[in-house]
Legacy VTK file of the C-alpha trace (Angstrom):
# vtk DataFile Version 3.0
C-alpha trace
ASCII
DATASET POLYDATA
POINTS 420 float
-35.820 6.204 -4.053
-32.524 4.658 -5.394
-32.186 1.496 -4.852
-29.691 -0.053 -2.295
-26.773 -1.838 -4.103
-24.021 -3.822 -3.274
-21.417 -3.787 -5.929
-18.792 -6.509 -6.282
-16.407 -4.077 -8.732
-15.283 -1.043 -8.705
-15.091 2.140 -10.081
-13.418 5.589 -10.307
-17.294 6.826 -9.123
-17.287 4.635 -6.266
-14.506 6.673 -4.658
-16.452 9.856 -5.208
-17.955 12.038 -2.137
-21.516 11.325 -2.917
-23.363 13.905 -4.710
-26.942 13.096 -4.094
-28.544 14.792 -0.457
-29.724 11.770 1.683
-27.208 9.353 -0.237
-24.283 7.712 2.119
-21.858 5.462 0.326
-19.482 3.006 2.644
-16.497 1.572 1.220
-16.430 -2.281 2.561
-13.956 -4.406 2.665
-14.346 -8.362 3.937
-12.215 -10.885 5.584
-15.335 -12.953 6.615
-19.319 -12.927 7.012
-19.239 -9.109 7.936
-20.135 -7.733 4.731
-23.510 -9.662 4.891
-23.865 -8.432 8.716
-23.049 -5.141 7.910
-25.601 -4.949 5.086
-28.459 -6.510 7.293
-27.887 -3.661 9.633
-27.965 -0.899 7.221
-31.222 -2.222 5.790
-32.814 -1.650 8.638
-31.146 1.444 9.614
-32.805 2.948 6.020
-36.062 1.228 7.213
-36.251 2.978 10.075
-34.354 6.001 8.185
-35.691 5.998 4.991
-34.763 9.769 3.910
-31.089 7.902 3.892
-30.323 5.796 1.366
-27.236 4.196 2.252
-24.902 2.502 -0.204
-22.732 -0.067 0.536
-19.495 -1.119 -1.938
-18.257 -4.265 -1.252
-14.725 -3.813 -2.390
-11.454 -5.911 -2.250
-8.881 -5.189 0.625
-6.300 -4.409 -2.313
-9.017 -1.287 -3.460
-9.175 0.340 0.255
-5.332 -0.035 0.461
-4.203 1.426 -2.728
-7.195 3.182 -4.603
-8.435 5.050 -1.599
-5.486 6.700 -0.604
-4.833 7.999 -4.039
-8.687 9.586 -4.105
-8.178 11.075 -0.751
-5.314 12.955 -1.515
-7.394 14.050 -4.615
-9.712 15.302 -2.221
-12.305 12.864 -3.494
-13.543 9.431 -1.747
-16.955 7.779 -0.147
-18.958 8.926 2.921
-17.643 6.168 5.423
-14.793 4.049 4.893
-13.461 0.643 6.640
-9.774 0.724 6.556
-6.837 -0.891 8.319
-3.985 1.952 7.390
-6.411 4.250 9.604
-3.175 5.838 11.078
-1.564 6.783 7.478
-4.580 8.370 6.397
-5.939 10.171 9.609
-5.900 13.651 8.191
-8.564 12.894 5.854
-11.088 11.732 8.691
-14.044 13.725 9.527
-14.262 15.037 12.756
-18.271 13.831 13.975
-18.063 15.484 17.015
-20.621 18.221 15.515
-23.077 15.437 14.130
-23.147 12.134 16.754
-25.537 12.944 19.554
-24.061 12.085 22.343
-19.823 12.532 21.544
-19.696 11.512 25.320
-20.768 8.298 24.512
-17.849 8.089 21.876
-15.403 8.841 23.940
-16.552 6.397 26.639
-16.629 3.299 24.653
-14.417 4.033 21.761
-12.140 6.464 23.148
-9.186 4.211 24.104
-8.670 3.381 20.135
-9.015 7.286 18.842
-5.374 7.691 19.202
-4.855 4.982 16.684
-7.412 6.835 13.988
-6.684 10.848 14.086
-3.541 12.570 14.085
-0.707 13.302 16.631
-2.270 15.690 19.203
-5.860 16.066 17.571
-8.677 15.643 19.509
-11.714 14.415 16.541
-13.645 11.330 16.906
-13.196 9.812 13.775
-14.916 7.198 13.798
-14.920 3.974 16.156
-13.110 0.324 15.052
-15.440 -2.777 13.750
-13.092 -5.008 15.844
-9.983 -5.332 18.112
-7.246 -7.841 16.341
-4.407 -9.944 17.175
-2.319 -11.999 15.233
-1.439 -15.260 15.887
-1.380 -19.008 14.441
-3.805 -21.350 13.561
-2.607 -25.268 13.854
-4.311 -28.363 11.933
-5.008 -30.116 14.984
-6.190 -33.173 12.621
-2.839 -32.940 10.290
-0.978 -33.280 13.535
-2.931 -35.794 14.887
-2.983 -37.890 11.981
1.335 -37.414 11.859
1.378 -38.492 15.557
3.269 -35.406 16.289
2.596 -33.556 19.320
1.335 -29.317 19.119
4.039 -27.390 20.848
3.580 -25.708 23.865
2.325 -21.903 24.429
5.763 -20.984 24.939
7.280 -22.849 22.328
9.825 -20.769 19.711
8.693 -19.577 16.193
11.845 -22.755 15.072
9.775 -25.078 17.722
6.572 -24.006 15.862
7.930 -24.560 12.360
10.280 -28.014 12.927
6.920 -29.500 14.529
5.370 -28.615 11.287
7.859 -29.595 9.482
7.575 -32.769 10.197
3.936 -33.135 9.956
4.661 -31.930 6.559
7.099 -34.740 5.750
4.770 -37.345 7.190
1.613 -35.975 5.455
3.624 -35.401 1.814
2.108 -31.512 2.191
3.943 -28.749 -0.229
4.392 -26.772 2.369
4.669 -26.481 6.436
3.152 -23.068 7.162
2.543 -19.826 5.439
1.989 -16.585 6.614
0.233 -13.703 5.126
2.153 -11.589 3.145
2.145 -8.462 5.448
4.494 -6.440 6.962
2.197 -6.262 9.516
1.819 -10.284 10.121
5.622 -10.541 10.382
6.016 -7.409 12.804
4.925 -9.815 15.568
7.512 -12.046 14.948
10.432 -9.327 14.557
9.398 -7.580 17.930
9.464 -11.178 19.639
13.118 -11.280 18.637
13.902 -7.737 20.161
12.950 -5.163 17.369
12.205 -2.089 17.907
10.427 0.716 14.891
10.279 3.592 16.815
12.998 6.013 16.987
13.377 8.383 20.188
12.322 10.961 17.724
9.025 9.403 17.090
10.535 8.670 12.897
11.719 5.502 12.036
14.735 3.772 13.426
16.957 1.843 11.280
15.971 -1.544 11.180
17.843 -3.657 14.122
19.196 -7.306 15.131
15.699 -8.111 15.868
13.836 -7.525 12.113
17.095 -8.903 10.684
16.996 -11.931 13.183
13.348 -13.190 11.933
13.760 -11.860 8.187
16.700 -14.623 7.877
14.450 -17.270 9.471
11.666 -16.105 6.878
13.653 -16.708 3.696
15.889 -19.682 5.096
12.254 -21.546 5.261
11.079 -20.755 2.225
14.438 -22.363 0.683
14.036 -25.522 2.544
10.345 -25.815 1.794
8.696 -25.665 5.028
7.298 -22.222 4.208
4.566 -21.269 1.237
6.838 -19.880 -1.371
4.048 -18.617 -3.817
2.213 -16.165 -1.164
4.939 -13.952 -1.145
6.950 -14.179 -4.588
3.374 -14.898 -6.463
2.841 -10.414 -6.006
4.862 -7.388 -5.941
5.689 -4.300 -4.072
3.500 -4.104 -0.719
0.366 -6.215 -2.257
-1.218 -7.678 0.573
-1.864 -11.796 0.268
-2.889 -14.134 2.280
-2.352 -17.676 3.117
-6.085 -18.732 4.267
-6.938 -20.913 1.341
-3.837 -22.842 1.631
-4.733 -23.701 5.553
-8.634 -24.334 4.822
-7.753 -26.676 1.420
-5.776 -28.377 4.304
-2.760 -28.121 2.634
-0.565 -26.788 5.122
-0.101 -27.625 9.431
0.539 -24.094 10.422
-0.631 -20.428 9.327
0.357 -17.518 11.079
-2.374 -14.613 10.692
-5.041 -13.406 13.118
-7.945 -13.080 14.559
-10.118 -11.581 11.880
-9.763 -15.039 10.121
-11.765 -17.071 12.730
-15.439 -16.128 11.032
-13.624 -17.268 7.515
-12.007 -20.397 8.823
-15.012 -21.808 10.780
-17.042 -21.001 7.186
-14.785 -22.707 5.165
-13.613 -25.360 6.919
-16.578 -26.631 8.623
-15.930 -30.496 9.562
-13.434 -31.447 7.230
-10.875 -30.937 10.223
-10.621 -29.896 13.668
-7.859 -26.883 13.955
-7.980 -23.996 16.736
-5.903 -20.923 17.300
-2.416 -21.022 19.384
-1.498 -17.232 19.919
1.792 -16.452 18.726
5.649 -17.913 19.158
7.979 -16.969 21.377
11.334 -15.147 20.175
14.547 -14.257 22.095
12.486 -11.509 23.954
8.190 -11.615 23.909
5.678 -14.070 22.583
3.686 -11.244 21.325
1.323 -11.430 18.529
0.341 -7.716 17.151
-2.824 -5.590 17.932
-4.747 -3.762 15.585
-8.181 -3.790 13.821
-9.963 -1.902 11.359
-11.802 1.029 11.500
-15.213 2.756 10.162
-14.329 6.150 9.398
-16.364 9.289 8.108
-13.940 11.133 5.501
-14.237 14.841 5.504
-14.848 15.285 1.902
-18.182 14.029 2.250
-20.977 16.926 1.596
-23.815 14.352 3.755
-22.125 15.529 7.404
-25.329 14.959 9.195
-26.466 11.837 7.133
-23.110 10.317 8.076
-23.523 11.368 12.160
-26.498 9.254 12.025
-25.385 6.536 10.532
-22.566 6.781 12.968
-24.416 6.606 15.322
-26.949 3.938 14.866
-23.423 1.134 13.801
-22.047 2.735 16.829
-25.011 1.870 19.185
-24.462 -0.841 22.111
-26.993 -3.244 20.772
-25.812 -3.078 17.256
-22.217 -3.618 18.212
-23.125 -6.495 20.210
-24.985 -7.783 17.492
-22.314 -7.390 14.996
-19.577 -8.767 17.280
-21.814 -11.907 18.060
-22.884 -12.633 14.031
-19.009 -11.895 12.854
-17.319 -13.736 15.491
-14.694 -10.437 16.233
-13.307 -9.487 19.386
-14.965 -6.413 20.463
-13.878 -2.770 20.611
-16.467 -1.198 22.792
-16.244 -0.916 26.097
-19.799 -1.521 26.927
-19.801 -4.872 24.909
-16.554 -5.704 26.619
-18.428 -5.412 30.088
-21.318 -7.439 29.709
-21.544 -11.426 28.076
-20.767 -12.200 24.264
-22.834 -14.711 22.802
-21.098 -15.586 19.806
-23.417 -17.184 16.819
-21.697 -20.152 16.724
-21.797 -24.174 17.895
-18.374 -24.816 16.467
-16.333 -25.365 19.081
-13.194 -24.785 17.431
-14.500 -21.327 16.802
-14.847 -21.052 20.562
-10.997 -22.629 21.619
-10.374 -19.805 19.174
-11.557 -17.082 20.526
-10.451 -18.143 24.175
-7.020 -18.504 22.564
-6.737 -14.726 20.770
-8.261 -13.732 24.188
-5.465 -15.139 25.899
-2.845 -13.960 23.890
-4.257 -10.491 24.395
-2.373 -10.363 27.953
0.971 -11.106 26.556
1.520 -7.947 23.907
4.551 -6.938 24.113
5.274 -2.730 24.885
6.985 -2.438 21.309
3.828 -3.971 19.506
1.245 -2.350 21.760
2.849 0.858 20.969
2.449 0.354 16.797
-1.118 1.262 15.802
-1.176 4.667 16.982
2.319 5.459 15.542
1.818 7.300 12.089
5.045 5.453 10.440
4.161 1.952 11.045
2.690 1.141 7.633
5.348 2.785 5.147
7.534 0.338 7.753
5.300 -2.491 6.937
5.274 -1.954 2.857
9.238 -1.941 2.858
9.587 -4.901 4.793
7.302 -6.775 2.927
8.547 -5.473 -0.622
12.119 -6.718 0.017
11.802 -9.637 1.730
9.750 -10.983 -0.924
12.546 -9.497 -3.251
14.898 -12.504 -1.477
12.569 -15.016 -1.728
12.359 -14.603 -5.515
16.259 -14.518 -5.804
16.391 -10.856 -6.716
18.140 -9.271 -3.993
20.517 -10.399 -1.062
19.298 -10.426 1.979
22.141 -7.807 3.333
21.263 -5.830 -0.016
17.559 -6.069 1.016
18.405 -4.490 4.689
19.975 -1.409 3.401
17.150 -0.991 0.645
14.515 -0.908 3.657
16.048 1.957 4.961
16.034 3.551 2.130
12.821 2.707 1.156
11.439 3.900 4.664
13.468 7.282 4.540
12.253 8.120 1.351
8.422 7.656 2.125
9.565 9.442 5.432
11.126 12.990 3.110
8.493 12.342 0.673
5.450 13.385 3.557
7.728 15.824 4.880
7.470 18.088 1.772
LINES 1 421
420 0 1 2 3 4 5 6 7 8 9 10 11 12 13 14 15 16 17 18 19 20 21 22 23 24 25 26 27 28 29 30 31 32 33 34 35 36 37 38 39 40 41 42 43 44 45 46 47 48 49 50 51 52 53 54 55 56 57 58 59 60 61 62 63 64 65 66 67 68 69 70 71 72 73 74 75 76 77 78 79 80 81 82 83 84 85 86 87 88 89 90 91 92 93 94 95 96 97 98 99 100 101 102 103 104 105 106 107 108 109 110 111 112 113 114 115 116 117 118 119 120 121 122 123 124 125 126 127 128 129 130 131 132 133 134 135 136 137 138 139 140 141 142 143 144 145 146 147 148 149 150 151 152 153 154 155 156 157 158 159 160 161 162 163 164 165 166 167 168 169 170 171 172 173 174 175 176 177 178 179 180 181 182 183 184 185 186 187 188 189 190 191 192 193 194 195 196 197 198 199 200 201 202 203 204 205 206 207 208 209 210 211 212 213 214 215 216 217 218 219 220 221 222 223 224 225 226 227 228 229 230 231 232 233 234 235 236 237 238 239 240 241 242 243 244 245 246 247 248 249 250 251 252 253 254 255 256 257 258 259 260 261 262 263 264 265 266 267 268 269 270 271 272 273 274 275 276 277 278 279 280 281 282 283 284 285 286 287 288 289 290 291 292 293 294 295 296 297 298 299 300 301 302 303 304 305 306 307 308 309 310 311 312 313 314 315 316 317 318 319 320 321 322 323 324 325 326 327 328 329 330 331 332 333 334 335 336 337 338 339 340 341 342 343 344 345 346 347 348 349 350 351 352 353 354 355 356 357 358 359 360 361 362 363 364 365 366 367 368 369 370 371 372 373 374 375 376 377 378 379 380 381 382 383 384 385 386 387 388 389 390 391 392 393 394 395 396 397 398 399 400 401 402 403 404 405 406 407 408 409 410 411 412 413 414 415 416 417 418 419
């Protein structure tokens, strides 16, 4: 038998359906531990299945956002995929109903998240998601400590959130206050807690409104006094996703605004150098709403190992192994069963566990506009224009009023192009 690899590079043949009968590839991506999780389950899926020989690349986020795509429209791609633009690319998603055993089961406990994975008005089951997310912030509690400056409140503003760190930053000599990731999707929290709204009543985009233009002005006014990480954000181009982790676990900054697929990553990193926990996200002029999403493990169609792929499926998909993977990778759950009964997460770091509470917490607060995002097949051409010309400000190569009207343009072109 081939040997099981996990491969740190990658390839045009990694993308490729899988040619060998038995053979299941996975495309991987990690913001944590669960890439070593993931891999100590498949092992003993193929020990228990050893006819299947599954194959696990361990890929950076930057390959399954702008490699894959391009092989799927080729027609071309792995077995099973773990993606986070699951809505964009729901048309090349194989349907498992045929090949699961029990598509009751699916529907049960994964059901309320299909929406989010297949396209307007099918009916497939896709696939199921690795973990619910949230965004929200993540505060040096030590930092402030140290600066004698007291955390803001839950229902303190984003300007609250980033004059407290502000001033830690002055009294610490930091280079920066906060960061936050470069995403269109990080800062979509923000603009819908200051009113905005994507969705047109057409179901295409709407023009971009007082609400994205309220926190985009807040975004690059901070990064020209300072208080904001500059280099995230001007450091890449076009819709390159970065984030800002390294700069909160070097301890170099008092805030970071990301999520809650960063806890397992944080609590690794960090250890005891500091104490920090996670505050859910900043109120604007109308929510305190951080955004949901999550990613997802998806069969793709083009695989020619249908039956392979229903069981493995099914075996990540199982009760026990979910609970098990939520528990070792410190995610909030998707399954419904999992969700019912107690989560004992691996972990004696209690900042882990304030964390958790926290992004639990927060859950109850999304606001109608952000709730109604992932399943809304627009939201990440949205996201990629936003993120493209802000940055374009930042670096002192557009105007900010220059930058709204290319974001429309930008999001009515990707708009025409799918429509041809």
């Amino acid at each position: 038998m081939r040997m099981n690899s996990i491969i740190l590079g990658l390839s045009a043949g990694l993308l490729s359906s899988t040619a060998f009968a038995g053979d299941v590839r996975v495309m991987w991506y990690s913001d944590g531990v669960e890439g070593e999780v993931i891999q100590d389950l498949l092992n003993r899926f193929m020990k228990d299945n050893p006819d299947i020989n599954v194959i696990l690349d361990n890929v950076a986020y930057k390959v399954v956002q702008e490699q894959l795509p391009v092989e799927l429209e080729a027609g071309r791609g792995p077995d099973i995929a773990r993606v986070t633009n699951i809505k964009e690319l729901a048309d090349h998603w194989l349907d498992l109903t045929p090949v699961v055993a029990d598509p009751a089961y699916w529907q049960t406990n994964f059901g309320d998240q299909f929406d989010w994975m297949r396209p307007d008005g099918s009916k497939i089951i896709p696939g199921f998601m690795t973990q619910i997310t949230l965004t929200g912030g993540f505060v040096n509690k030590t930092l402030f400590e140290q600066a004698g400056v007291p955390i803001p409140a839950d229902t303190a503003t984003w300007d609250e959130w980033i004059d407290a760190a502000g001033k830690v930053q002055q009294s610490q000599q930091l280079n920066a206050a906060f960061a936050i990731d470069r995403s269109g999707h990080r800062i979509s929290a923000a603009n819908i807690s200051y009113g905005a709204n994507y969705i047109g009543g057409d179901r295409l985009p709407a023009p971009i409104d007082a609400g994205t233009k309220a926190f985009a002005e807040k975004l690059v006014n901070w990064v020209a006094d300072g208080r904001m990480n500059k280099e995230i954000w001007v450091s890449a181009s076009g819709t390159t996703y970065r984030a800002g982790a390294d700069d909160f676990i070097n301890g170099q900054i008092a805030y970071y605004y990301s999520g809650s697929w960063q806890v397992a990553n944080l609590a690794s990193k960090i250890g005891k150098n500091f104490d920090w926990v996670a505050t859910g996200s900043p109120c604007g002029t109308a929510a305190c709403t951080g955004m949901p999403g999550g990613a997802a493990l998806v069969a793709v169609k083009y695989t020619k190992n249908a039956a392979e792929v229903g069981k493995v499926m099914d075996f990540l998909g199982r009760e026990d192994i979910m609970r098990e993977f939520t528990e070792r990778t410190l995610f909030l759950p998707a399954h419904k069963g999992v969700l019912a009964g107690r989560i004992d997460y691996k972990t004696d770091d209690e900042n882990v566990k304030a964390s958790l509470e926290a992004f639990l917490k927060a859950s109850g607060k999304i606001a109608p506009n952000a709730a109604a995002l992932p399943a809304w097949k627009w939201g990440t051409p949205v996201y990629g224009a936003l993120v493209t010309r802000i940055s374009q400000v930042m670096a002192g190569e557009l105007k900010l009023d220059e930058a709204f009207v290319r974001i429309d343009e930008d999001i009515k072109a990707k708009v025409a192009e799918a429509s041809k």
